[in-house]
C-alpha positions in Angstrom: 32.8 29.6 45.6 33.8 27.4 42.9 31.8 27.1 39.9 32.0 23.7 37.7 33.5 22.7 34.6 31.2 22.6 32.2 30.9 19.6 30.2 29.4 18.4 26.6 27.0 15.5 27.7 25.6 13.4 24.7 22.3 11.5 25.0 20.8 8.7 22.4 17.9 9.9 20.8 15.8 7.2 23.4 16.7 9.1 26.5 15.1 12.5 25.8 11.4 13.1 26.5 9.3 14.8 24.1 5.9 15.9 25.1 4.7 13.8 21.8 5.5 10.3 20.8 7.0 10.1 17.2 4.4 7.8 14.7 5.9 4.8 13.3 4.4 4.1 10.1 2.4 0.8 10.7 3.1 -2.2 8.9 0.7 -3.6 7.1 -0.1 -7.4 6.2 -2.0 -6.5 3.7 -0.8 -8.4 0.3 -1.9 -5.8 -1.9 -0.4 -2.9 -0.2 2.4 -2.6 -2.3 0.2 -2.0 -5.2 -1.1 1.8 -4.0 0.8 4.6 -5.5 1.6 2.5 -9.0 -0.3 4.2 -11.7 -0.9 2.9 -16.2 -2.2 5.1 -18.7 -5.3 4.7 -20.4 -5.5 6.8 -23.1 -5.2 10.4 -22.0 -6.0 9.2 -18.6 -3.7 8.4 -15.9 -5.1 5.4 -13.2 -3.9 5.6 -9.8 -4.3 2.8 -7.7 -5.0 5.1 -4.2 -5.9 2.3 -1.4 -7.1 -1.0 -0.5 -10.7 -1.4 -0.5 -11.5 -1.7 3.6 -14.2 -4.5 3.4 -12.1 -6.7 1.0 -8.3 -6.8 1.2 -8.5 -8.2 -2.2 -9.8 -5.5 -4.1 -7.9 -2.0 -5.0 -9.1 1.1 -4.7 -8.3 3.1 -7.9 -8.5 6.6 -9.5 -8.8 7.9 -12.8 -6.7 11.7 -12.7 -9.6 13.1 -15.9 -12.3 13.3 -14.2 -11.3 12.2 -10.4 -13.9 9.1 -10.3 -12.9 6.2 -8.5 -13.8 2.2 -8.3 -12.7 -0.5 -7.0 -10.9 -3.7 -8.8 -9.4 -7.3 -7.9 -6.1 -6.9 -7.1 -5.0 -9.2 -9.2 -6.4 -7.8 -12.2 -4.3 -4.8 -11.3 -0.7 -6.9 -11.0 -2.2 -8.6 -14.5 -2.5 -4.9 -15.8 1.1 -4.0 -14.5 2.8 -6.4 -15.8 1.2 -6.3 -19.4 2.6 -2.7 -18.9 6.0 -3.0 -18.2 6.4 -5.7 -21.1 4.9 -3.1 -23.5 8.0 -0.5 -22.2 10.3 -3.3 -22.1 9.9 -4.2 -26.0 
C-alpha cells in the first residue's frame, strides 16, 4: 500500500468556515459620526463627545470626565467649539 505525498494546500481566508461570522463594523451615514471620540477642556474638566443622540442625528451626545454627567448638544455647536480649539493651539 502506498501512502500519498503530502502536500501544503493554501486557502484564501473566504474559503474556510468558521462556526461564527466575523462583524464588519457598520457604516454609518450619520454626518456627525465623526465627531464621537474628539474631546476640549473646560477648565479642569475634560468633554467627551460619546455618541449621537438616537432621536436626532443632529445633536451629540457628550460627557464631562469630573463628575461623569452627560447632555446632549447641536452638533454644530460642537464643530463651532473644535474649531475655536484648534485655532487657540495653532496660535
Amino acid at each position: 500500500m502506498e501512502v500519498p505525498a503530502i502536500q501544503e494546500v493554501f486557502m484564501q481566508l473566504e474559503q474556510i468556515a468558521f462556526p461564527f461570522r466575523a462583524r464588519k463594523p457598520k457604516r454609518s451615514n450619520n454626518p456627525s459620526a465623526d465627531l464621537i471620540g474628539q474631546s476640549y477642556k473646560d477648565g479642569h474638566a475634560t468633554i467627551t463627545v460619546i455618541s449621537v443622540c438616537l432621536n436626532d442625528d443632529k445633536r451629540v451626545m457628550v460627557e464631562r470626565d469630573l463628575d461623569g454627567r452627560s447632555w446632549s448638544m447641536p452638533a454644530w455647536l460642537m464643530r463651532l467649539i473644535f474649531l475655536e480649539t484648534k485655532g487657540k493651539q495653532a496660535a
